[in-house]
N, C-alpha and C positions, 0 to 999 in steps of 0.2 A: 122155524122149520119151513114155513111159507119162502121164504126168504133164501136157502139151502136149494130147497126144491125148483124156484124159479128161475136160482143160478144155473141147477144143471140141465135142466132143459132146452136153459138159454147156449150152454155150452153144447148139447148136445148138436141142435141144431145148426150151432154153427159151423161143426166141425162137419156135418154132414154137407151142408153146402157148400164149403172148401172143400170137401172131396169132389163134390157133383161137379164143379166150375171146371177141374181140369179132367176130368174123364168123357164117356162117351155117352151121348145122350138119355140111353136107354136103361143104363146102371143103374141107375139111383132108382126110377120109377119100376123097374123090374125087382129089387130088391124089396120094396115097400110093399110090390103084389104078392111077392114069397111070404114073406112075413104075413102077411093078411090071413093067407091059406092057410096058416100052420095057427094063428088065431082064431079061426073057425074049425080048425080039426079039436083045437084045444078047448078049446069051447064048450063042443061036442062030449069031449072026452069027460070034462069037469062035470059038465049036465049030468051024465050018465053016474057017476060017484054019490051024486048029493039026494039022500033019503028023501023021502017025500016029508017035507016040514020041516024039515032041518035047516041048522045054520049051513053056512057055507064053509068046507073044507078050505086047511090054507094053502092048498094047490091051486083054488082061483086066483091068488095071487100072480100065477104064470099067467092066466087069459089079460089080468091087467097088464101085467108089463107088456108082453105082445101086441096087446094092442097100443099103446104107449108108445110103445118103438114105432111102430106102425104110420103114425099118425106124426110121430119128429121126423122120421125117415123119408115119408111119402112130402112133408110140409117142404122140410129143407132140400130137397132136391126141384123142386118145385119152384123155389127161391131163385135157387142158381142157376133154373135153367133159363129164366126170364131173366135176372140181374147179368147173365156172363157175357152178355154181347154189349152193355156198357160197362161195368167195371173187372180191374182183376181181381184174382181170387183173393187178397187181401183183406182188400175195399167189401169184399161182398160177406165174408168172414165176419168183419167189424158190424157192419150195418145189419147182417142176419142176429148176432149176437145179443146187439142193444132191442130190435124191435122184438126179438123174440124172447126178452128179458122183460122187459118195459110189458109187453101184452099178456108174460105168464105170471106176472107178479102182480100186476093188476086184476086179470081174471083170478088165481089166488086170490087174493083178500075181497073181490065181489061175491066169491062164493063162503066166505067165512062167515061177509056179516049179512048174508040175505038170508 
């Protein structure tokens, strides 16, 4: 699962920064601030559901993935805005992929066996 999980992350990422290389600077980091605000409105929303003492409804799962997306979205654009003045969007595709594979599969299993 560790393993599933750290592929798509690693995919996700990388597809974001192949988008970010060839668009316009402010896409990508404008997108990741949308997203932010609608995980603090969701946030809010979820707080407001949950009894006092209770578990947590499975509609906190929407604040996770939000912020998720948030945090691929905001990274890999971030990536490609520093990488696309030396490589093409390929090159940066590839190298976002591996590092972002290689970092979330390693953070994965740090957090399994600590």
């Amino acid at each position: 699962m560790k393993f599933t999980l750290s592929l798509f992350f690693a995919l996700v990422l990388s597809m974001v920064a192949f988008l970010q290389s060839e668009a316009a600077w402010w896409k990508g980091p404008l997108v990741a601030f949308a997203l932010g605000v609608v995980t603090v409105v969701l946030l809010f929303i979820v707080a407001a559901e949950v009894p006092q003492g209770a578990s947590l409804p499975p509609s906190s799962g929407m604040v996770v993935a939000a912020f998720l997306g948030t945090v691929l979205i905001g990274a890999g654009s971030g990536l490609a805005l520093i990488l696309r003045k030396m490589w093409s969007p390929g090159k940066i595709a590839k190298v976002v992929f591996l590092g972002g594979w290689i970092l979330s599969f390693m953070g994965m299993m740090t957090l399994a066996f600590s």
